[in-house]
ROLOLUM-566814 format. One record per residue: x negated, y negated, z negated of N, C-alpha, C, O in turn; chain; residue number from 1; residue in three letters. Coordinates in pm, whole numbers, plus 50000, padded with zeros to 5 digits. Each point is the difference from the previous one (the first is absolute). Layout:
{{X, Y, Z}, {X, Y, Z}, {X, Y, Z}, {X, Y, Z}, A, NUM, ALA}
...
***
This chain:
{{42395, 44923, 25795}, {49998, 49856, 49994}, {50100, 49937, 50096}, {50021, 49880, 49983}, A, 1, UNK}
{{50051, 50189, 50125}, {50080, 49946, 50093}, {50149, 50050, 49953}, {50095, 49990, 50078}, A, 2, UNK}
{{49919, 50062, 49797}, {50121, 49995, 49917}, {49977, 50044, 49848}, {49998, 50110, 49944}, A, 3, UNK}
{{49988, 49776, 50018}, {49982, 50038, 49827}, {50130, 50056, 49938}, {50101, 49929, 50003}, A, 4, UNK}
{{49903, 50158, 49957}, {50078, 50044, 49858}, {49980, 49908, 49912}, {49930, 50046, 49909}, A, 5, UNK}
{{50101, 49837, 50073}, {49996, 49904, 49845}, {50075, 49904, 50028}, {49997, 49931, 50102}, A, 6, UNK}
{{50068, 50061, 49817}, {50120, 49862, 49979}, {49946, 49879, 50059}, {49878, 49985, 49993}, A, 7, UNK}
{{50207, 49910, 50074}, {49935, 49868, 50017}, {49944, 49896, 49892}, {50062, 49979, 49896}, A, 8, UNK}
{{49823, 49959, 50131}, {49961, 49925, 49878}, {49972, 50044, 49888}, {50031, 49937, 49900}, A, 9, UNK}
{{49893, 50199, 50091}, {49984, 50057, 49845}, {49884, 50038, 49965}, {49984, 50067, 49898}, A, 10, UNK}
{{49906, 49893, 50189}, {49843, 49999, 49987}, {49931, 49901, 49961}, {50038, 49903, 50066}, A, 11, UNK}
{{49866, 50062, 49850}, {49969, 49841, 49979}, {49853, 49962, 50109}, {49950, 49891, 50028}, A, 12, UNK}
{{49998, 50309, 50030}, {49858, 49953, 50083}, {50004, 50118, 50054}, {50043, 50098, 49940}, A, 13, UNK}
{{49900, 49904, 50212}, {49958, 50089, 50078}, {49893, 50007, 49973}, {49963, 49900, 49937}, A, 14, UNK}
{{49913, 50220, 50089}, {49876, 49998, 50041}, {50014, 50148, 50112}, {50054, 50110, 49992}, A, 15, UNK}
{{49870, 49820, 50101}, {50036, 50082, 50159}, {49800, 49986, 50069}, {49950, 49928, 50087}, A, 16, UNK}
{{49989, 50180, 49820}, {49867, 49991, 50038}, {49976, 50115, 50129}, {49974, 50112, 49958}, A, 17, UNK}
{{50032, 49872, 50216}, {49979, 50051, 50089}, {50156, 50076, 49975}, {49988, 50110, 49945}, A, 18, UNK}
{{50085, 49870, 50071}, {50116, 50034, 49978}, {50065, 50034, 50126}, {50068, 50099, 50026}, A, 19, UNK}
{{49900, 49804, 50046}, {50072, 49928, 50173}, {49916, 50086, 50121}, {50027, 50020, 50118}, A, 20, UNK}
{{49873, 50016, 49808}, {49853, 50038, 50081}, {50061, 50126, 50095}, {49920, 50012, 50092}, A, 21, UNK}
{{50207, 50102, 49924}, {50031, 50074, 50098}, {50144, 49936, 50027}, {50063, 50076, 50074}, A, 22, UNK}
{{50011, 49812, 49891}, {50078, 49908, 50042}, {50020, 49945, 50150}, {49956, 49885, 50005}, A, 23, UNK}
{{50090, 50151, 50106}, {49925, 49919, 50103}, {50141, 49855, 50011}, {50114, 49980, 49957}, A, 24, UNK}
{{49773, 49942, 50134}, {50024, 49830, 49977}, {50142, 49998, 50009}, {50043, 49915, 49922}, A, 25, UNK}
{{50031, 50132, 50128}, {50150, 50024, 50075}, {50121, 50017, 49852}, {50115, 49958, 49983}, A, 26, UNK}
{{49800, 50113, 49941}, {50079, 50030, 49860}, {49970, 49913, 49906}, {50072, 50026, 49904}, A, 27, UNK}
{{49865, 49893, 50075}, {49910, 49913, 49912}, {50134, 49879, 49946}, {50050, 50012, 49889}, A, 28, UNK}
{{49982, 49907, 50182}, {50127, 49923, 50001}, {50069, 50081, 49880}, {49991, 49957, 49886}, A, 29, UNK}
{{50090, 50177, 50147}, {50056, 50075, 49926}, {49945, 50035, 49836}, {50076, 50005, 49903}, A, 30, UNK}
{{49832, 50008, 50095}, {49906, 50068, 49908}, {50008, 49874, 49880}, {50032, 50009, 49881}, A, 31, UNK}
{{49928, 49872, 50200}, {49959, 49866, 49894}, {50133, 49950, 49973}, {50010, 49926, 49902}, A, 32, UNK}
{{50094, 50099, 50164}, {50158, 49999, 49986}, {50028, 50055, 49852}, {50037, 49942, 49898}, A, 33, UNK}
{{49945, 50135, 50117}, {50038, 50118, 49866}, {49970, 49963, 49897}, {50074, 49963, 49909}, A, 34, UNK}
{{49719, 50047, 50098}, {49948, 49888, 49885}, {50100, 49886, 49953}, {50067, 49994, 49898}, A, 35, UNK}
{{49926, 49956, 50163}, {50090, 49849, 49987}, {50145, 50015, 49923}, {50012, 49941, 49893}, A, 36, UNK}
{{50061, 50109, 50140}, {50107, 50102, 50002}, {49996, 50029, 49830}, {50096, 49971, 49929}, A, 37, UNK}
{{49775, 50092, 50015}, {50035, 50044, 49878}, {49943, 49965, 49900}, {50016, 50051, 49890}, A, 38, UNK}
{{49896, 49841, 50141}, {49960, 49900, 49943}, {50046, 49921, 49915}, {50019, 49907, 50079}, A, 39, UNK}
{{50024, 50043, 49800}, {49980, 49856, 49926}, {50051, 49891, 50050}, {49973, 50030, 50116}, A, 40, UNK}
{{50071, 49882, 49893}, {49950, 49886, 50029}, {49862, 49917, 49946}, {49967, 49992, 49882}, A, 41, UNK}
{{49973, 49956, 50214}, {49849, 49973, 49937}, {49911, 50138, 50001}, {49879, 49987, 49982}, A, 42, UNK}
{{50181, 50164, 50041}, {49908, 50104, 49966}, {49866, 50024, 50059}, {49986, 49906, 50078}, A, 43, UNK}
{{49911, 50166, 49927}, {49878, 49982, 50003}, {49999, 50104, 50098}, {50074, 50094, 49973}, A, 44, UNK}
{{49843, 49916, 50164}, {49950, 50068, 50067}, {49817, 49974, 50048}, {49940, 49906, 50052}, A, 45, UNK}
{{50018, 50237, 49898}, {49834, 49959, 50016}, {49965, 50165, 50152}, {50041, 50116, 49994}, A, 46, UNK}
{{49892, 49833, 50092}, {50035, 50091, 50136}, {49917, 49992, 50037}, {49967, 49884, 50024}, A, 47, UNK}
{{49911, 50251, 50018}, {49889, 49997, 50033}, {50010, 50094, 50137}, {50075, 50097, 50004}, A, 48, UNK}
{{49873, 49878, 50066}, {49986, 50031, 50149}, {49863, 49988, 50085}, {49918, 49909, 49992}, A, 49, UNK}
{{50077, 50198, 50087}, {49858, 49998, 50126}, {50027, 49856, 50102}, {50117, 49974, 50027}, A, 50, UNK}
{{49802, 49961, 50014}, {49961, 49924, 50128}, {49988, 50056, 50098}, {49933, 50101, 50023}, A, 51, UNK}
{{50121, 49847, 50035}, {49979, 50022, 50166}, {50139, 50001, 50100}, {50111, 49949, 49986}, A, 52, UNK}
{{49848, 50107, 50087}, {50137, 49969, 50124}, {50000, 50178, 50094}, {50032, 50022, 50117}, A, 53, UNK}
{{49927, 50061, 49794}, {50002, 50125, 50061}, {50069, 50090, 49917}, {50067, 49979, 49899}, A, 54, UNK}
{{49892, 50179, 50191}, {50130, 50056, 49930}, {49885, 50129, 49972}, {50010, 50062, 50106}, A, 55, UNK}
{{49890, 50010, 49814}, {49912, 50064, 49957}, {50087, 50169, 50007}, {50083, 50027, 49913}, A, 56, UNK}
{{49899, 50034, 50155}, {50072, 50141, 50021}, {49897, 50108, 49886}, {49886, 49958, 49977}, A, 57, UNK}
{{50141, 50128, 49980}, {49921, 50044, 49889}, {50024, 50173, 50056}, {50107, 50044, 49957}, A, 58, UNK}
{{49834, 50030, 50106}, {49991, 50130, 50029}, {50007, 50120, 49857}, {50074, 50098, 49991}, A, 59, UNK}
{{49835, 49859, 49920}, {49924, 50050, 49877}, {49987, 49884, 49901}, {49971, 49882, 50022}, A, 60, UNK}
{{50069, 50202, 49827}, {49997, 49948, 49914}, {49953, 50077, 49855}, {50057, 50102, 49962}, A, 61, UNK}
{{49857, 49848, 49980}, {49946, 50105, 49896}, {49987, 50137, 50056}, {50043, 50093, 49931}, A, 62, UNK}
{{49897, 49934, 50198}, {49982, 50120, 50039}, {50147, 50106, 50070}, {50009, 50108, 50057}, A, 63, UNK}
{{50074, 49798, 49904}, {50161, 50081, 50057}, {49982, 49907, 50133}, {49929, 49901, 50019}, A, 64, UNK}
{{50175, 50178, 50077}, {50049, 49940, 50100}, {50077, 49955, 50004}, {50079, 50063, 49930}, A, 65, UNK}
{{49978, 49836, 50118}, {50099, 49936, 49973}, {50056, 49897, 50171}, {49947, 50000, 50111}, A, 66, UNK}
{{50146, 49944, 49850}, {50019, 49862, 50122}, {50050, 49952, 49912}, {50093, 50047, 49935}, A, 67, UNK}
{{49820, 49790, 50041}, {50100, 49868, 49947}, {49965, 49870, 50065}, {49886, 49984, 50043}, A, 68, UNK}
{{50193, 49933, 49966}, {49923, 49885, 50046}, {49959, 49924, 49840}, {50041, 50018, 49885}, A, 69, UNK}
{{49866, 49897, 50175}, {50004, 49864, 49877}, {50026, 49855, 50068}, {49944, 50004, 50110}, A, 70, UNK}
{{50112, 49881, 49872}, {50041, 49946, 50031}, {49911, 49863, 49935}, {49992, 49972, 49880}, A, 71, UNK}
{{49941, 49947, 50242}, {49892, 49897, 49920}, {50105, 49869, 50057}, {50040, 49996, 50116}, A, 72, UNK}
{{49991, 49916, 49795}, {50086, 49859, 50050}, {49940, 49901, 49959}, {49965, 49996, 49882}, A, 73, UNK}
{{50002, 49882, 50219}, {49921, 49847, 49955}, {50102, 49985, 49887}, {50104, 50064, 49981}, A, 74, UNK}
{{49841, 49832, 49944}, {50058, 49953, 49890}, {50075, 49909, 50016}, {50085, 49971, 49916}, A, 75, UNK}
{{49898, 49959, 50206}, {50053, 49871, 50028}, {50173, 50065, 50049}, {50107, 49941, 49987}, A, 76, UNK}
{{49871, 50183, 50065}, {50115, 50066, 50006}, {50136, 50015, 49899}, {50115, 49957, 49996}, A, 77, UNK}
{{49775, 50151, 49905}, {50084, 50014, 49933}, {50025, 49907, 49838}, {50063, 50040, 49903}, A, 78, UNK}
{{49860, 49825, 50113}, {50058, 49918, 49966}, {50111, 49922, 50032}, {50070, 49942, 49917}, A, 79, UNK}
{{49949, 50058, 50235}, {50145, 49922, 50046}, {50129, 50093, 49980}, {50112, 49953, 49982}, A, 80, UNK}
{{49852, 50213, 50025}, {50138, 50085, 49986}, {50000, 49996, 49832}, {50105, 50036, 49946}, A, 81, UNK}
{{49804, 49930, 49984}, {50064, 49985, 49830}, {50100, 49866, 50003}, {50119, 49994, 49967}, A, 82, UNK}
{{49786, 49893, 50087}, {50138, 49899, 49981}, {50113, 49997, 50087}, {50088, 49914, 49991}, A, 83, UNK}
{{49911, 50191, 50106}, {50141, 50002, 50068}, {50074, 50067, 49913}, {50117, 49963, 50003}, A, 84, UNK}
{{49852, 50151, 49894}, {50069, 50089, 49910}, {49975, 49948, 49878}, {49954, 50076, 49915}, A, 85, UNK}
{{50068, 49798, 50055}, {50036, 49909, 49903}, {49912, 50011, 49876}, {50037, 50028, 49886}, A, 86, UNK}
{{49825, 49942, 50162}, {49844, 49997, 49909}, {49961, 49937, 50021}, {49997, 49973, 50120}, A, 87, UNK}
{{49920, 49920, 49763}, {49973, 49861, 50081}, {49821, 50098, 49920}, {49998, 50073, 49901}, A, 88, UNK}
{{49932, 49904, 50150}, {49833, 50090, 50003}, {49960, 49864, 49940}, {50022, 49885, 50036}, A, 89, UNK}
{{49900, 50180, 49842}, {49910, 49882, 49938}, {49917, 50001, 49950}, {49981, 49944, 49892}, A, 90, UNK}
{{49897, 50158, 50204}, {49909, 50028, 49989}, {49955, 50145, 50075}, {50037, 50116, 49979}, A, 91, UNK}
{{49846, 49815, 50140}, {49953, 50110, 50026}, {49887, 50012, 49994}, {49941, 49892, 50002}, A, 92, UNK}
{{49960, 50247, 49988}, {49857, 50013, 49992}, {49963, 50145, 50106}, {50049, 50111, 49979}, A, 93, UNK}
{{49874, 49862, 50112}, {49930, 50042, 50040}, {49864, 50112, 49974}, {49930, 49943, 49917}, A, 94, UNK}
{{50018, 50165, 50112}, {49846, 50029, 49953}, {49956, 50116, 50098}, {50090, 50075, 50037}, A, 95, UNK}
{{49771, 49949, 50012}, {49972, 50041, 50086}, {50017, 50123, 49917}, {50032, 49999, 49881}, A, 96, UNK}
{{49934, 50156, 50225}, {49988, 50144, 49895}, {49857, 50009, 49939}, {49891, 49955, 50036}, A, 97, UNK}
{{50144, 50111, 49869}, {49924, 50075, 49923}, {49898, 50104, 50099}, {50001, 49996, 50123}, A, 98, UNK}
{{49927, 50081, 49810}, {49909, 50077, 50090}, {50057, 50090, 50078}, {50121, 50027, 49994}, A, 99, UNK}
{{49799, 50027, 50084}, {50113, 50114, 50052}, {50034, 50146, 49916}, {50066, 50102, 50020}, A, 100, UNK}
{{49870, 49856, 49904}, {49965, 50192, 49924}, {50141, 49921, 49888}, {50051, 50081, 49923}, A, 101, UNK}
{{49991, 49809, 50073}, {50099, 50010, 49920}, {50127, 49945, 50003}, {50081, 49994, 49907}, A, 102, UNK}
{{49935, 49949, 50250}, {50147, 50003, 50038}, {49973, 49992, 50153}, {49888, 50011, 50048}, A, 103, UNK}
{{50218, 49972, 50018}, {50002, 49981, 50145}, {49991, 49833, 50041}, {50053, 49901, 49950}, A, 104, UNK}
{{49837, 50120, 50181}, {49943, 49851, 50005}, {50100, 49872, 50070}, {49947, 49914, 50072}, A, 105, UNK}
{{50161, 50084, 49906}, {50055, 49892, 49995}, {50047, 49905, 49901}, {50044, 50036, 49891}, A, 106, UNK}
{{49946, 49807, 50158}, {50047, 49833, 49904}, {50120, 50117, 49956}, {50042, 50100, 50060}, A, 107, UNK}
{{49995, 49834, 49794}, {50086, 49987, 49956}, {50061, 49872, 49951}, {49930, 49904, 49967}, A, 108, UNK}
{{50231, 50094, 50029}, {50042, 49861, 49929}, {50111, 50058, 49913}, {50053, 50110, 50019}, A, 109, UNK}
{{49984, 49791, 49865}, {50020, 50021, 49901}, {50097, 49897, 49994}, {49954, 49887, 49990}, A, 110, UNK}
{{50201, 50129, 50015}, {50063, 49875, 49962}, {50078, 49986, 49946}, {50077, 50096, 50006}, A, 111, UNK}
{{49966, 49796, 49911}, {50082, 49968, 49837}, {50079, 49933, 50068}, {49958, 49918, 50082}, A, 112, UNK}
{{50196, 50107, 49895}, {50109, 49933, 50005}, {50080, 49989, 49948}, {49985, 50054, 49890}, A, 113, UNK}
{{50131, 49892, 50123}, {50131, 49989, 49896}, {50089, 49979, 50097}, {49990, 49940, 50107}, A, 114, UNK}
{{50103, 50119, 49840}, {50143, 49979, 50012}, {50042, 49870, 50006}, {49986, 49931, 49899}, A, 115, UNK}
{{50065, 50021, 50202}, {50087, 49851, 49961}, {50123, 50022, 49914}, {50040, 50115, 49977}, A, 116, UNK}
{{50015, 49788, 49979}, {50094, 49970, 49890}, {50047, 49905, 50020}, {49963, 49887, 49967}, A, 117, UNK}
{{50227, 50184, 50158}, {50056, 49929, 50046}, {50114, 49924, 49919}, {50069, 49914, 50056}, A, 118, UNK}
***
């Protein structure tokens, strides 16, 4: 995501569900760059992401060992680095987790944007 292989302007919609989630905040700028980058004018980006303001280190996973981080960002965040990387967000939704037996217990947010069309 911090260098697409695809022509500029030749996508009509992203969908980026936990996509960003081992992304850390530092690369993010870059990442929604790209999006932007190969986008449409007017094109559609829908981007789902964990809450929070921490960084979740993961030892074990499905029983393997592993090291990854996960990466939780307020929304209010990474709503201002979409419209610095030329997304005007027009629409966001919020929802607490699901149980624990069927995802990991953090808010998620969910947000729809577009491409401006300079």
């Amino acid at each position: 995501m911090l260098d697409l292989d695809i022509p500029d302007g030749t996508l009509a919609g992203i969908t980026a569900f936990y996509a960003i989630v081992n992304i850390p905040k530092e690369s993010l700028p870059l990442a929604f760059r790209e999006m932007e980058r190969v986008l449409e004018p007017r094109g559609l980006l829908l981007l789902a992401f964990h809450v929070g303001a921490e960084t979740v280190h993961v030892p074990e996973l499905w029983g393997l060992q592993i090291s990854m981080d996960f990466f939780l960002f307020p929304t209010s965040e990474i709503h201002t680095l979409l419209d610095a990387a030329g997304f005007a967000v027009e629409e966001v939704i919020q929802r607490e987790p699901y149980s624990p037996e069927v995802e990991y217990q953090s808010r998620r947010a969910y947000i729809f944007a577009r491409k401006r069309a300079f």
